[in-house]
C-alpha positions in Angstrom: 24.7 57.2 98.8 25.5 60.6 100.0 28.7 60.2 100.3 29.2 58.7 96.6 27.6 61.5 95.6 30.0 64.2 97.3 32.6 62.3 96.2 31.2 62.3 92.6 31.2 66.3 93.4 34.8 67.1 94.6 36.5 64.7 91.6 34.2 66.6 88.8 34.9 69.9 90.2 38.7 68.8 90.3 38.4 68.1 86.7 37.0 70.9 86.0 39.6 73.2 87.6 42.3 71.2 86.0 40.8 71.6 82.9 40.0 75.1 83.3 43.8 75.8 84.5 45.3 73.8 81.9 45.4 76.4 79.0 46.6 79.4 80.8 49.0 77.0 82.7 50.5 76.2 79.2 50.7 79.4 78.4 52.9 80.6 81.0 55.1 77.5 80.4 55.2 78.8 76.7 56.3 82.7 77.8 58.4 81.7 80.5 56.3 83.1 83.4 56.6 80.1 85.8 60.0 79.1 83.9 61.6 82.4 84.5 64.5 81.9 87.5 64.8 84.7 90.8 67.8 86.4 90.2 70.8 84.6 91.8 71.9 86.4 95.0 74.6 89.0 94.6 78.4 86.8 95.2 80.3 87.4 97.7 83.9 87.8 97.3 85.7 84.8 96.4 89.1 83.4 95.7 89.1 83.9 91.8 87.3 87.3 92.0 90.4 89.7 92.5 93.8 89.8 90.9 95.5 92.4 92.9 95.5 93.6 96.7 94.3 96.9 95.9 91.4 95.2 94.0 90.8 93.1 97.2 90.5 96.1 99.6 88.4 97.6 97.3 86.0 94.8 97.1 85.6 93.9 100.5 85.1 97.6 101.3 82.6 97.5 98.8 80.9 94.4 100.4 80.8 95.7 103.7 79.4 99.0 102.4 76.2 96.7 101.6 76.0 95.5 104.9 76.3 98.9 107.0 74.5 101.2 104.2 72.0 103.6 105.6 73.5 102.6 109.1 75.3 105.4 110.1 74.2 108.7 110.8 74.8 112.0 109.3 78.5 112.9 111.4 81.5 111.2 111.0 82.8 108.1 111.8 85.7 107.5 113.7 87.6 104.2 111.8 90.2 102.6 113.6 92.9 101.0 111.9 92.2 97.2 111.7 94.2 95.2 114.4 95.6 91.7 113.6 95.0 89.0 115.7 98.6 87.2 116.0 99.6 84.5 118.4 98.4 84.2 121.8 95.6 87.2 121.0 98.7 90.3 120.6 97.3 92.4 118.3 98.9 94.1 115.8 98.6 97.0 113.3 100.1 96.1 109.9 99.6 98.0 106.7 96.7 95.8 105.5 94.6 96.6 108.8 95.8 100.4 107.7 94.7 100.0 104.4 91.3 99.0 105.1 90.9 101.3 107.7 91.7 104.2 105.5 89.1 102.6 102.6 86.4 102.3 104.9 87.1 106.0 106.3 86.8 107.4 102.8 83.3 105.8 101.6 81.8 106.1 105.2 82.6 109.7 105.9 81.8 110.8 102.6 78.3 112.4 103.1 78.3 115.7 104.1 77.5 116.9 107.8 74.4 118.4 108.5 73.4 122.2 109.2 71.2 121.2 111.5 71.6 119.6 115.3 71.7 116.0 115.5 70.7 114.1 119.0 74.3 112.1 119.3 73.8 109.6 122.2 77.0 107.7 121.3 80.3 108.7 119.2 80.0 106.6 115.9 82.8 104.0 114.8 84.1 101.2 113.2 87.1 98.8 114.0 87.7 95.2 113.2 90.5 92.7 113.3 92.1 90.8 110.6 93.2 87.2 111.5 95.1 84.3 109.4 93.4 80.8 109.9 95.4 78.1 107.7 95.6 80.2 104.4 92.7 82.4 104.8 92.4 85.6 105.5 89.2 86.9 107.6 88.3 90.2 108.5 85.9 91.1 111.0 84.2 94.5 111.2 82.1 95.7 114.2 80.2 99.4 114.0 78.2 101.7 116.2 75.5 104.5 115.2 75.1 107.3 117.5 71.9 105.8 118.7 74.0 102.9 120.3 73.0 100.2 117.5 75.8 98.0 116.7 76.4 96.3 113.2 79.1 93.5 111.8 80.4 92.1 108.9 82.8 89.3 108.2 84.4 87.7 105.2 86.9 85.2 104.7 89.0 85.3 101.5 92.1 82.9 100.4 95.1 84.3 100.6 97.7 85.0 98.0 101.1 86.0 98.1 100.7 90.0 98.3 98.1 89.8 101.2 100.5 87.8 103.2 103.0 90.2 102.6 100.9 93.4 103.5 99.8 90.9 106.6 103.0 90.5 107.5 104.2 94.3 106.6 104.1 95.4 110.4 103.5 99.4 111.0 103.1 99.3 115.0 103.7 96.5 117.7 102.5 96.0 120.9 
């Protein structure tokens, strides 16, 4: 008997809520409040979203900015120019890894340094290497702070004619 009676209880106060609910539930489906879709995550580059190399540079400067923003600290970064990784690991410096090198310099170092001292525990930089894996291009960067912390970023883009050009464009061998 007791228990017919507590289960009596729980479906009548389900009801209840339900009932209760049911309006303001409706309304929300009527305004859009449950309907209304997070935002989509900000793309990443892709194949269709740059016509020209300086574009490309650009945009994966600017998505790699994202990644190491409010990473560095207030002196200036040492970038070294971006190293291709050829056959058999030799490493190469080509006017792309240049390119990006000299990108990355210019919206890194662009605060100003401070008057004050700052405790440097470890020189800051940035390097990374570019590398061609069967018609894609992927760039690796790898960052220190001066308080040792060490940040990456990668992205891997399709190529297109005048990236395999300025890939192939060699400025120093080893």
């Amino acid at each position: 008997m007791l228990k017919k009676q507590s289960l009596k209880w729980i479906f009548s106060l389900l009801a209840m809520t339900t009932l209760l609910a049911a309006p303001s539930l409706q309304a929300q489906e009527q305004s859009g409040g449950l309907l209304m879709p997070f935002p989509p995550p900000p793309e990443r580059i892709s194949a269709h979203s740059y016509s020209n190399l300086a574009e490309l540079i650009t945009l994966i400067c600017d998505d790699a900015m994202e990644d190491f923003w409010e990473f560095y600290g207030p002196t200036t970064v040492a970038v070294r120019p971006f190293k291709v990784i050829a056959n058999y690991n030799v490493k190469k410096t080509t006017m792309l890894g240049i390119t990006l090198a000299d990108q990355m310099t210019a919206m890194i170092n662009t605060q100003s340094v401070p008057e004050y001292a700052v405790d440097v525990k470890y020189a800051q930089r940035l390097e990374g290497v570019i590398e061609e894996i069967d018609g894609f291009l992927r760039v690796h960067m790898n960052g220190r702070n001066i308080r040792g912390e060490r940040r990456s970023y990668a992205v891997t883009i399709e190529m297109s004619d005048p990236i395999y050009r300025a890939l192939r464009s060699y400025a120093v061998s080893y």
